[in-house]
N, C-alpha and C positions, 0 to 999 in steps of 0.2 A: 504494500500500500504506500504509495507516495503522498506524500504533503504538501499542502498548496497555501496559499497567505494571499489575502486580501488586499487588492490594488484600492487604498482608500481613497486616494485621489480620481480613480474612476468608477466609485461604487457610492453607496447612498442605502440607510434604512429612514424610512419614512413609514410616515400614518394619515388618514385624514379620519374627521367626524364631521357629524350636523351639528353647524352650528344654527342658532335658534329658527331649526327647520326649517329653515329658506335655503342656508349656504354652506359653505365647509370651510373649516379648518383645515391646514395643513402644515405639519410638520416634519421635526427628521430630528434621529439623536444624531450628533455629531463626533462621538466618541464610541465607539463597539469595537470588539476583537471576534473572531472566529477561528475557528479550529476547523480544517476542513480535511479531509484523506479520501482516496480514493483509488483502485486499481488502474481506474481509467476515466478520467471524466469527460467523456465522450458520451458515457456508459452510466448515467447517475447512479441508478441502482447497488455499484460498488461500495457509496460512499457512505462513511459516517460526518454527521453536520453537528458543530457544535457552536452559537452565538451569544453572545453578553451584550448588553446595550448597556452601558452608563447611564443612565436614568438624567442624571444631577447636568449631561450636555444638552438635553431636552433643548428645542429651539423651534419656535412657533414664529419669529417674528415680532415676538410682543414679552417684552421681560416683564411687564405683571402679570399676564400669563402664566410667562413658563415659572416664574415664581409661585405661583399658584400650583401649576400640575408638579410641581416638588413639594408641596407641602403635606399634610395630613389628610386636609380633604382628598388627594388623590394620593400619589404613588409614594409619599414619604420616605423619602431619599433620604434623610439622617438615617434609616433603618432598616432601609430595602434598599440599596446603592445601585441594583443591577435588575435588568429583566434577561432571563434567560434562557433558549433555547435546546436542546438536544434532541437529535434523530432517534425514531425506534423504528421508521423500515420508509423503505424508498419502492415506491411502484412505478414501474412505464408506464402511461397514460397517452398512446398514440406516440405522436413525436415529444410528448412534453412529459411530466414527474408526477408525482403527488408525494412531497413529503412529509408525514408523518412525524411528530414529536410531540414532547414534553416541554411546557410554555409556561413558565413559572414568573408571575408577578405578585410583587410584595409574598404573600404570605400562602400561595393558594398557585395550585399547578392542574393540568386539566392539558390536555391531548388536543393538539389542533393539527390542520393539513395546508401545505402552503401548495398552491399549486406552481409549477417551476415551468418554464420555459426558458428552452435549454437556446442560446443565441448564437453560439460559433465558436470555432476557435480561430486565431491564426501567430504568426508571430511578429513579434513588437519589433521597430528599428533595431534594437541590442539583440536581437537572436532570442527573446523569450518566449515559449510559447506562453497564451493568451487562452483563456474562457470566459465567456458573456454567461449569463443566466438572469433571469427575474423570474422573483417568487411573491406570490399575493397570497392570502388571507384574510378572513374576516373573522374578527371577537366580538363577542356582547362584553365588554369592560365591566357591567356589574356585576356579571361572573365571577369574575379575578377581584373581589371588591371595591371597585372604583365607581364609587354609587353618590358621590357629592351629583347635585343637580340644581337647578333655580327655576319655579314654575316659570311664563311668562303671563303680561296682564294678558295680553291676548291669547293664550292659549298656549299648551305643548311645553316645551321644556327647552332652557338652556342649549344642553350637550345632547348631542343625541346616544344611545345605549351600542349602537353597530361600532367598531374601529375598523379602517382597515390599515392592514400593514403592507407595505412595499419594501422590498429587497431587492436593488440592483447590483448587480459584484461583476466586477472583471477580477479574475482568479490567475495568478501565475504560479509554476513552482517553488516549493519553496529553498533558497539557497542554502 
């Protein structure tokens, strides 16, 4: 099984929500590490997938915000520093994945499938080889207990309950 490392300058995890059910929020941590192996990543199925998000690099655009999404009403990062991922099985799904893991926020972990499409390989001007991939998902966040909300006078709610998660990676080997 070979080892691969995270091109962060060409990758991105991100999320969006409803916001007061008109629009969306969109964000991205800015700080994640992965652990990725593989016999072949051509071949997802080989691999085992392991992600961290930094919570505390949370970035919405709006530092009262993301102040806020650290704080107690949500993901409380003095206490929970990380959300984290792990594989438990990798299916082909036509040309594209379904991968399968363990999604543990704050204090509470629960089995989710990120669907992967698989991008390319080739190699970088220094002779590296390269792989593209995006993986989506959707969570109910008050699942995982992220349940702060604010009726509005008009009706419905603040945040909406759906998250989704985005995962773009360009993958090389690692040195």
């Amino acid at each position: 099984m070979a080892k691969w490392t995270i091109d962060q300058s060409h990758s991105s995890i991100g999320f969006e929500v409803k916001h007061m059910m008109v629009s969306k929020v969109k964000g991205q941590f800015d700080a994640y590490t992965a652990e990725l192996e593989a016999a072949d990543l051509t071949d997802l199925t080989t691999a085992t997938i392991a992600f961290s998000f930094n919570v505390a690099s949370i970035n919405t655009k709006n530092e009262d915000r993301d102040n806020h999404l650290k704080s107690a009403d949500f993901f409380e990062v003095e206490q929970y520093p990380s959300i984290d991922f792990k594989s438990t099985s990798i299916t082909k799904d036509g040309d594209d994945y379904k991968v399968t893991g363990d999604l543990t926020i704050k204090d509470t972990t629960k089995p989710v499938t990120f669907n992967v499409e698989f991008g390319g390989k080739g190699i970088n001007p220094w002779g590296v080889e390269v792989y593209g991939f995006e993986a989506e998902t959707k969570i109910n966040r008050e699942e995982f207990g992220l349940t702060w909300n604010a009726a509005l006078e008009t009706g419905g709610v603040l945040v909406g309950k759906d998250i989704k998660i985005k995962v773009e990676l360009e993958v090389n080997p690692q040195a």
